[in-house]
C-alpha positions in Angstrom: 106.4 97.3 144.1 102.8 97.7 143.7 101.4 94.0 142.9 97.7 95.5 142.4 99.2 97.0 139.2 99.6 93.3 137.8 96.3 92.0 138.8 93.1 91.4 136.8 89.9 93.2 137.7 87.6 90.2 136.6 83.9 92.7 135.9 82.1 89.2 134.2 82.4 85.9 134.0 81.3 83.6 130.8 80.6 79.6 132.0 80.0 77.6 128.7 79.3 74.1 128.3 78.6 72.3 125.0 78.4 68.6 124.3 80.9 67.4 122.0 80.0 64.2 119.5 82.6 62.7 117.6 81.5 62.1 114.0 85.0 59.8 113.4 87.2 57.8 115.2 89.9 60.3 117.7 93.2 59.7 118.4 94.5 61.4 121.5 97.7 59.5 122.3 98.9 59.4 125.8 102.4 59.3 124.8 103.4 56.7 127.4 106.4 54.4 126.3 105.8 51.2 128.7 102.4 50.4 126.8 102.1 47.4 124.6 100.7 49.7 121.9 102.5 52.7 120.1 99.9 54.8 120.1 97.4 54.1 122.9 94.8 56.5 124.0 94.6 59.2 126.8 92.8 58.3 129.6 92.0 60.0 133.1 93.9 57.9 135.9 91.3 58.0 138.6 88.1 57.2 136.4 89.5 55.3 133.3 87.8 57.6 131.2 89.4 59.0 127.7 90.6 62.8 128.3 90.9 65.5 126.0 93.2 67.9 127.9 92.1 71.2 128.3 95.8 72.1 126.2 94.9 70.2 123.1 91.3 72.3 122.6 93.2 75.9 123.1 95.7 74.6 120.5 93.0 73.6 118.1 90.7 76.7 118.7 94.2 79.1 118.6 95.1 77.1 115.5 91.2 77.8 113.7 91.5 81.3 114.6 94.6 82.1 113.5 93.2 80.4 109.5 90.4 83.4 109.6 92.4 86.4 111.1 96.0 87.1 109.2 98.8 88.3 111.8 97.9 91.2 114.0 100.1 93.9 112.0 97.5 93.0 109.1 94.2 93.2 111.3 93.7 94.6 114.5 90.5 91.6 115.1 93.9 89.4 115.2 95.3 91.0 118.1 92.1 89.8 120.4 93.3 86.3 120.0 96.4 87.0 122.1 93.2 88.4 124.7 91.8 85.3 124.0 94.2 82.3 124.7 97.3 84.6 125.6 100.5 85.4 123.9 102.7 82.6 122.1 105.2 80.5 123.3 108.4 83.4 123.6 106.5 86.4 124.5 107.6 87.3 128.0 105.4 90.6 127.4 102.0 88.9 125.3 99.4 88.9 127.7 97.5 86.1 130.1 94.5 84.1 128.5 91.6 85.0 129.2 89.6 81.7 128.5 89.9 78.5 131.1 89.3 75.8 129.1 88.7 72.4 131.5 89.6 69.2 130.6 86.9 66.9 128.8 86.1 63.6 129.9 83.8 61.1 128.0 80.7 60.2 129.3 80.8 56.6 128.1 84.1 54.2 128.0 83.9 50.5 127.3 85.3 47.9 125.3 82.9 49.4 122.5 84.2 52.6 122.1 88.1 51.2 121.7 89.1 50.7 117.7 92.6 49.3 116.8 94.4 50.1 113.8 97.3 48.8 112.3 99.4 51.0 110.1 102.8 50.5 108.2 105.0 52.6 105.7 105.6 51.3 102.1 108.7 51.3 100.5 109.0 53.1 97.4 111.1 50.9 95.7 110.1 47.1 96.5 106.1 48.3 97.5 106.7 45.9 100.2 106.0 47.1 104.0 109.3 49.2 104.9 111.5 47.2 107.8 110.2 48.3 111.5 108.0 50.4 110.2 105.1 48.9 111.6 102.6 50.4 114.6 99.3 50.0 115.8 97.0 53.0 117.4 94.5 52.8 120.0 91.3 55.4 118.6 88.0 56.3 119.7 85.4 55.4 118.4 83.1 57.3 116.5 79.8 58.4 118.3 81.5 59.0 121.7 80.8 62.5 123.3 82.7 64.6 125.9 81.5 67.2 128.0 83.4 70.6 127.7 83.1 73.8 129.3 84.4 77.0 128.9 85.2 79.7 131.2 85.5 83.5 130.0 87.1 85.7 132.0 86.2 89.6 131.3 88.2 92.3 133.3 88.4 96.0 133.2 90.6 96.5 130.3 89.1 94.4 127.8 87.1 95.6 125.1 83.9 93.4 126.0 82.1 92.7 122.9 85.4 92.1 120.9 86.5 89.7 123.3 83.1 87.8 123.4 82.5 88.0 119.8 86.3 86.3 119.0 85.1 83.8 121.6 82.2 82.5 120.1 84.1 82.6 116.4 86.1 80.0 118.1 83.5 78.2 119.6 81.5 77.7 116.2 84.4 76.3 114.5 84.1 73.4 116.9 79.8 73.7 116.5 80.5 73.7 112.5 82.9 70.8 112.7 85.8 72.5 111.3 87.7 71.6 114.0 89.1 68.7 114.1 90.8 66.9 117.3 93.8 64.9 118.1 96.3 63.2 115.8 96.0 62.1 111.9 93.0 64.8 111.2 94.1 65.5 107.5 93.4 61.2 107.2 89.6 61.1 108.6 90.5 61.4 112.1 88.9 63.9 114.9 86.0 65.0 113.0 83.8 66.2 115.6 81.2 69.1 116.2 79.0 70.6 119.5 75.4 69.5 119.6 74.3 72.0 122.1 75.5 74.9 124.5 74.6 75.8 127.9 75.8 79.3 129.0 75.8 81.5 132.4 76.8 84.9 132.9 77.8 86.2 136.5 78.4 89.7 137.2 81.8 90.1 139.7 81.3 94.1 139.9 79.8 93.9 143.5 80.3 90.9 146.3 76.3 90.3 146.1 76.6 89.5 142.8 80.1 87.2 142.6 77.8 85.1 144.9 75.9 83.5 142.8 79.0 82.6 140.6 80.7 81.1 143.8 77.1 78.9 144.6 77.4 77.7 140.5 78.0 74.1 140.4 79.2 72.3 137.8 76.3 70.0 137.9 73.8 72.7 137.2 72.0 73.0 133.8 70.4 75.5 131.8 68.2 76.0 128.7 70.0 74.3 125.9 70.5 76.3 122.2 71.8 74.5 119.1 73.9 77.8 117.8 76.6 80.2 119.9 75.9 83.1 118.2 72.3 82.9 119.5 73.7 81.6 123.1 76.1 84.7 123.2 73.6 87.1 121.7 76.5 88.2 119.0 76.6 88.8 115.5 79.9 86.3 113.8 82.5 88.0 111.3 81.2 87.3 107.9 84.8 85.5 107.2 84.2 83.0 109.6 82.5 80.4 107.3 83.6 82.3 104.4 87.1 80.7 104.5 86.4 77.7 105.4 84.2 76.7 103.1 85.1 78.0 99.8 88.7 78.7 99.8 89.0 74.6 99.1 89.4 72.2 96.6 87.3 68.9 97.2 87.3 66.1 95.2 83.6 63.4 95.6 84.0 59.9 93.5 81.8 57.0 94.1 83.3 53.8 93.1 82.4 49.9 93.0 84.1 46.7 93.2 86.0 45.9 89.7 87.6 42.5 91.3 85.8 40.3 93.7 86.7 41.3 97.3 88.9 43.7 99.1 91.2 43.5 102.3 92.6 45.8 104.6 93.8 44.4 107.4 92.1 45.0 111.0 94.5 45.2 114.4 91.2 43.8 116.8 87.7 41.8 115.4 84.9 43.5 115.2 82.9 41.3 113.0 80.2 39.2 115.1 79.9 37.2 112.0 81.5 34.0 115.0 79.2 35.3 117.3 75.8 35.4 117.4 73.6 33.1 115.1 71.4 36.3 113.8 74.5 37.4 112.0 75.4 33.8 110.4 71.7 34.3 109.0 69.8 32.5 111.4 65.7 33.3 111.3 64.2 35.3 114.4 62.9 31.9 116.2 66.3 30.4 115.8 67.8 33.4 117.2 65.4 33.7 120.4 65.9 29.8 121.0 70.0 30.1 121.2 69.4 33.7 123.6 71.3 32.4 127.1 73.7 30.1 125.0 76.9 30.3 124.4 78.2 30.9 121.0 82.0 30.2 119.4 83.9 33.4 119.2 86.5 33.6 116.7 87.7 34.9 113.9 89.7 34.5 110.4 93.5 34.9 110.8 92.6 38.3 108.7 90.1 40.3 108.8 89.1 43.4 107.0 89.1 47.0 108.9 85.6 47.8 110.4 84.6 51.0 112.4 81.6 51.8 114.3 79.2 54.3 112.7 78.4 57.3 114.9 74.2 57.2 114.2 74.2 53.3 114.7 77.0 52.3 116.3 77.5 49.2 114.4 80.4 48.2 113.1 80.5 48.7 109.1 83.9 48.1 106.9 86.0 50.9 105.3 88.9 51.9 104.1 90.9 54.2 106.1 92.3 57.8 105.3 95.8 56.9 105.8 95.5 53.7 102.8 93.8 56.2 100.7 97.3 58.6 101.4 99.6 55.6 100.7 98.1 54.6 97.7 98.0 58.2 96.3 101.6 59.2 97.4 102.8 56.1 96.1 101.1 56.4 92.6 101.8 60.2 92.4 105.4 59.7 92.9 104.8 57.1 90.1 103.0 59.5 87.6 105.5 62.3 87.7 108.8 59.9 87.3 107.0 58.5 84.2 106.7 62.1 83.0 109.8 63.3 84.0 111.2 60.0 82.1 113.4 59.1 84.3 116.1 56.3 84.2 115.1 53.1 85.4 117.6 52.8 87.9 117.1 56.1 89.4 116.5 56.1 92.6 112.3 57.5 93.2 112.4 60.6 95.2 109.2 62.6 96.1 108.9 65.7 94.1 108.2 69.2 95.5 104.9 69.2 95.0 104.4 65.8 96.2 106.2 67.4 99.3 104.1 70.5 99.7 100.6 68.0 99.1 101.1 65.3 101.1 103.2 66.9 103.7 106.9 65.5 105.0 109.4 64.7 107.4 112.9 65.3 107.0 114.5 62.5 109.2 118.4 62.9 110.0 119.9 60.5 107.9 122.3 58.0 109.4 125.3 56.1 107.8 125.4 52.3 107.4 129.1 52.0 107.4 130.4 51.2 110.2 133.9 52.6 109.5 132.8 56.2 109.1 130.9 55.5 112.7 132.7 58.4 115.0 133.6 58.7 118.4 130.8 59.8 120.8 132.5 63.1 121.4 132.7 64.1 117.7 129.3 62.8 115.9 126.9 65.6 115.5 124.3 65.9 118.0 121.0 64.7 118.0 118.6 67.0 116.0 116.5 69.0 117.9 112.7 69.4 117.3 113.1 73.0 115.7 116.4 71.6 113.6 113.8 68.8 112.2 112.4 70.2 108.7 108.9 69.4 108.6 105.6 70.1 107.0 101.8 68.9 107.4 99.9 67.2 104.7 97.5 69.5 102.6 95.5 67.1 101.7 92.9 65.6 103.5 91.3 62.3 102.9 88.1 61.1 104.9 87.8 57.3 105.8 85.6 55.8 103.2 82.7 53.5 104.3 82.0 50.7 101.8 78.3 50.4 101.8 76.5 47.1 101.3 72.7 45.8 101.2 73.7 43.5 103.8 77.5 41.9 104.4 78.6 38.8 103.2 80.2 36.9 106.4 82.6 34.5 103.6 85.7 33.5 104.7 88.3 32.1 102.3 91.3 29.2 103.1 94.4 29.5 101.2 97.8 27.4 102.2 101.7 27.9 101.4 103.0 26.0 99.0 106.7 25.3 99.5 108.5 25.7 96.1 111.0 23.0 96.5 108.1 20.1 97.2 105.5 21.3 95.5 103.4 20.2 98.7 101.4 22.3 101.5 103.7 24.3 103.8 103.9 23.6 106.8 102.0 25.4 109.2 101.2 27.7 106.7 97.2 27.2 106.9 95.1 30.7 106.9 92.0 32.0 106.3 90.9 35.5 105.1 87.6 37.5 105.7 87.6 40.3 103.1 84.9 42.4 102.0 82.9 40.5 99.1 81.4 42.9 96.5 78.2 42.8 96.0 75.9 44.0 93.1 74.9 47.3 94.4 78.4 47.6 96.7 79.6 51.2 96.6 82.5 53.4 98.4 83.0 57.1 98.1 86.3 59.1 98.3 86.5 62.4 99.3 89.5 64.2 99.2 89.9 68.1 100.1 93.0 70.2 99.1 93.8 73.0 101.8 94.6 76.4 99.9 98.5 77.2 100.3 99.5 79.6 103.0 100.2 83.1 102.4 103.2 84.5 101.5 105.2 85.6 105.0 106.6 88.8 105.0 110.1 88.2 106.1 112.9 87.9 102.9 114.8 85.8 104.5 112.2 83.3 104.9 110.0 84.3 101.5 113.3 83.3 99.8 113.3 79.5 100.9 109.2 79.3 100.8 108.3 76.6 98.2 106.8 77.3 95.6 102.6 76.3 95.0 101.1 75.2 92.3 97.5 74.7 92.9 96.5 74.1 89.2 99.4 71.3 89.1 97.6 69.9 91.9 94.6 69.1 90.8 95.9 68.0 87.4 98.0 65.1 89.5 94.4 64.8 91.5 93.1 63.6 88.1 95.7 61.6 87.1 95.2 59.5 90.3 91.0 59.9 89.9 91.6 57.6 86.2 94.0 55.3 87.2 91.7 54.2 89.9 88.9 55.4 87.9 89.8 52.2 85.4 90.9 49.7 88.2 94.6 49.8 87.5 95.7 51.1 91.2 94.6 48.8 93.6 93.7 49.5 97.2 94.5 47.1 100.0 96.7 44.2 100.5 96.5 41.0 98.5 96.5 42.9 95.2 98.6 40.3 93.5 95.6 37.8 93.7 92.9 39.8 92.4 91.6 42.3 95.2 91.2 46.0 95.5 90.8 47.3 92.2 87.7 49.8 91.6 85.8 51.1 89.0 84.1 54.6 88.4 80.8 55.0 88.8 80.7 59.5 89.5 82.7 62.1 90.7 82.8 65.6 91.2 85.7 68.4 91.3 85.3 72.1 92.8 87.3 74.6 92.7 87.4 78.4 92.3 83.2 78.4 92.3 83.2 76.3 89.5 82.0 72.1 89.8 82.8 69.7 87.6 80.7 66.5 87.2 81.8 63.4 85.9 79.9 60.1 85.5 80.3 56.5 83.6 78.6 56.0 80.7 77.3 52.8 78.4 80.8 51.0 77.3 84.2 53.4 78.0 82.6 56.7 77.4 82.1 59.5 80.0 79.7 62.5 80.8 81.5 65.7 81.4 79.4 68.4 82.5 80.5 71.8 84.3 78.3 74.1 86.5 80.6 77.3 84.4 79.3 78.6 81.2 82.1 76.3 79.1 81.7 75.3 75.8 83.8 72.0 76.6 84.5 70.9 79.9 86.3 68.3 78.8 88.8 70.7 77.0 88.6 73.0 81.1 89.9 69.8 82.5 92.5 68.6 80.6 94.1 72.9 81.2 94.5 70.7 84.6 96.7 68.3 83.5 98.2 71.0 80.8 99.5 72.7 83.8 100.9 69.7 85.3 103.0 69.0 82.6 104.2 72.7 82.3 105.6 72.1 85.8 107.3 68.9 85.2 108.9 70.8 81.9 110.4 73.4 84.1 112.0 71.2 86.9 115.7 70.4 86.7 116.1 66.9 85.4 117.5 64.8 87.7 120.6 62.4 86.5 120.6 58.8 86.2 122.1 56.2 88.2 126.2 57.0 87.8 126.0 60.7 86.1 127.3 63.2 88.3 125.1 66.6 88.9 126.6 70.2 87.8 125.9 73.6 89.4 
């Protein structure tokens, strides 16, 4: 056997390295089972460091790739990913990546750049947290940067300027920020983007020449440029910012405060409201007289979710993504039983196009009676990871910062009172730190809506494809805008004593080119206007909701609590 026949003839090598910033919190989850937390970060073992493995930027830049190319029998750009970042898990015969991708290790990592979140599932039924379905993550925090580098590898039977143009498509998604990194991205996570590249180019056609790649050190540095394009001296695919950008739905509303406060519970403090006298409101001189002393550190029994901004890197409140996504799903699920008019006692399932918006999880479902329980040798097997029915959410919601002049550091008492007494409970004292409106408080939500995927090919699989309907969508989208829209679907805990509702101040809808603009006016009355040439945008928007209710008209009605189902 002639092994020369199997081996790459590198002709060029590409070195690129680009500082990566996180613009929100990243959750890269080490997976390990013996920590405290169920989520906790990645982190290198020798320097303590958070890692982004080299594995989870090929699988995001493979993954952005493969949303602007369709398969390869469509376009033959698509086959150069395979070049790229090699064949796909099953191809014995795809070919070897060409691209090295190292992995990325941030250059700061202290107790400031560590968030905790709690998270919990709702049940649909009670609205009450779900039993042991409770976790905590471990996230980074927003600002942080990494260092990552790139390294091309350019042999004989390439097609050179194919190769490098596909590379540097991939690398803009990440300058762009359409990439996004680690876990929970479609909830505000991972947003990130490149500040700046370096590149070097080494030519491996003669020994002379391979020398100065093998005296390269990683240390070196180079002439920095903001864009890849310019760094790689290629032209990008027109499509590359095409389809990212306007293939989308997005939804923009700016809310206030309707009740007093809001709460959503923090896993870790990062209020200094306890700790230094500037933020209790002390002047300048009484600040400089306490420097050197030590201040109480403490805080409220709860506390309302802050995050560090990435410009300041101060911690400011918010609400997260992922209570956004409860509150939605929840409500949604709500809004299409109430049209469906459903029995009372029927049990609340998600609808299809709940399913195919806010993604799912088909768990194996497991029997609580203990006489059907089998013997070990005849109960099914475990389901396997490709047995598991699942799909990602298509809707992405960003994490909402509420904005204030300056925060109110207020913390509320409230007791237990036992019912049989009438007196205080005992050891039931605890205090609360929400976020206090404020006259000029405001929090915007910003949702996008991913366009559905295209129709595969195969009839086997085309016939079990669920079905889309994008107009639906955005009819149940503004459904949810007016219920919050007129403070009736709170957002946080402690609902049932006055927190969390909203009110409208603006929004705006886009979709298909067109942008719709909506904004409070004096007393109950709103301002409609449309960027399309529509005598009535009121009468555009409600075609929305129209085409919502045409889709609940044509599902099968589901039967009450006792009726039996018929084919």
């Amino acid at each position: 056997m002639n092994f020369r026949d199997h081996t790459r003839t590198i002709i060029e090598r590409i070195i690129v390295k680009g500082t990566l910033v996180l613009d929100s919190p990243c959750l890269i989850s080490s997976g390990d089972n013996d920590d405290p937390l169920d989520m906790p970060l990645l982190r290198d073992s020798i320097e303590e460091r958070a890692l982004i493995p080299g594995t989870s930027l090929a699988g995001a830049l493979r993954e952005y790739l493969a949303t602007l190319y369709p398969p390869p029998s469509q376009h033959e750009e698509a086959a150069e990913i395979e070049q790229l970042l090699g064949a796909t898990q099953g191809d014995a015969d795809g070919a070897q990546s060409a691209l090295l991708i190292s992995d990325a290790l941030s250059n700061i990592f202290n107790e400031h750049s560590i968030e905790l979140r709690d998270g919990v599932r709702i049940d649909q039924a009670t609205r009450t947290a779900a039993d042991a379905a409770k976790y905590d993550l471990e996230t980074l925090s927003a600002g942080t940067t990494f260092e990552l580098e790139f390294e091309l590898l350019i042999t004989a039977d390439h097609n050179r300027d194919s190769l490098v143009r596909t590379f540097a498509t991939a690398l803009h998604g990440l300058q762009s920020g359409v990439i996004s990194l680690g876990m929970k991205k479609s909830r505000g996570l991972g947003r990130c983007h490149v500040a700046e590249w370096q590149v070097w180019r080494f030519d491996m056609t003669t020994p002379a020449a391979a020398l100065n790649w093998l005296r390269w050190c990683r240390d070196c540095t180079c002439t920095a440029q903001p864009d890849i394009a310019d760094s790689l001296s290629v032209a990008l695919p027109t499509s590359t910012t095409a389809k990212t950008t306007t293939a989308k739905t997005t939804l923009t509303a700016t809310f206030t405060f309707a009740d007093d406060a809001l709460l959503i519970r923090s896993g870790q403090d990062l209020v200094i409201s306890y700790a230094t006298p500037a933020a209790q409101g002390a002047t300048d001189a009484q600040t400089e007289d306490n420097k050197g002393t030590t201040q109480p550190t403490f805080a409220p029994d709860a506390v309302h979710l802050y995050s560090r901004s990435a410009d300041t890197h101060q911690p400011q409140p918010i609400i997260p993504g992922t209570s956004w996504a409860g509150v939605l799903r929840h409500r949604a699920v709500r809004i299409l039983n109430t049209l469906k008019q459903l029995d009372a006692d029927t049990p609340q399932q998600d609808d299809a196009l709940i399913r195919n918006l806010f993604g799912y999880v088909d768990e194996p479902t497991t029997s609580n009676d203990q006489s059907s329980v089998q013997p070990a040798s005849t109960q099914p097997r475990t389901q396997s990871r490709s047995e598991v029915k699942a799909q990602a959410s298509r809707i992405s919601i960003d994490d909402s910062v509420i904005y204030h002049p300056k925060p109110v550091p207020l913390v509320q008492n409230r007791i237990a009172i036992d019912r049989f007494t009438g007196g205080a409970y005992h050891g039931a004292l605890f205090s609360e730190q929400p976020v206090w409106k404020q006259p000029s408080t405001e929090v915007t939500l910003t949702i996008g809506i991913k366009p559905a995927p295209p129709p595969t090919s195969n009839t086997d699989q085309a016939t079990t494809q669920p079905l889309y309907e994008p107009e639906a969508e955005i009819g149940l989208l503004l459904l949810l805008l007016k219920d919050i829209w007129t403070a009736d679907l709170p957002v946080g805990g402690t609902s049932s004593i006055g927190r969390g509702r909203l009110s409208g101040i603006s929004a705006k809808l886009c979709h298909n080119g067109t942008t719709w603009k909506i904004a409070q006016a004096e007393g109950n009355a709103l301002n409609v206007t449309s960027s399309a040439a529509q005598p009535d945008p009121r009468e555009s928007l409600q075609t929305f909701v129209a085409s919502l209710l045409d889709y609940v008209n044509t599902q099968p009605k589901q039967p009450a609590n006792g009726d039996t189902a018929h084919e």
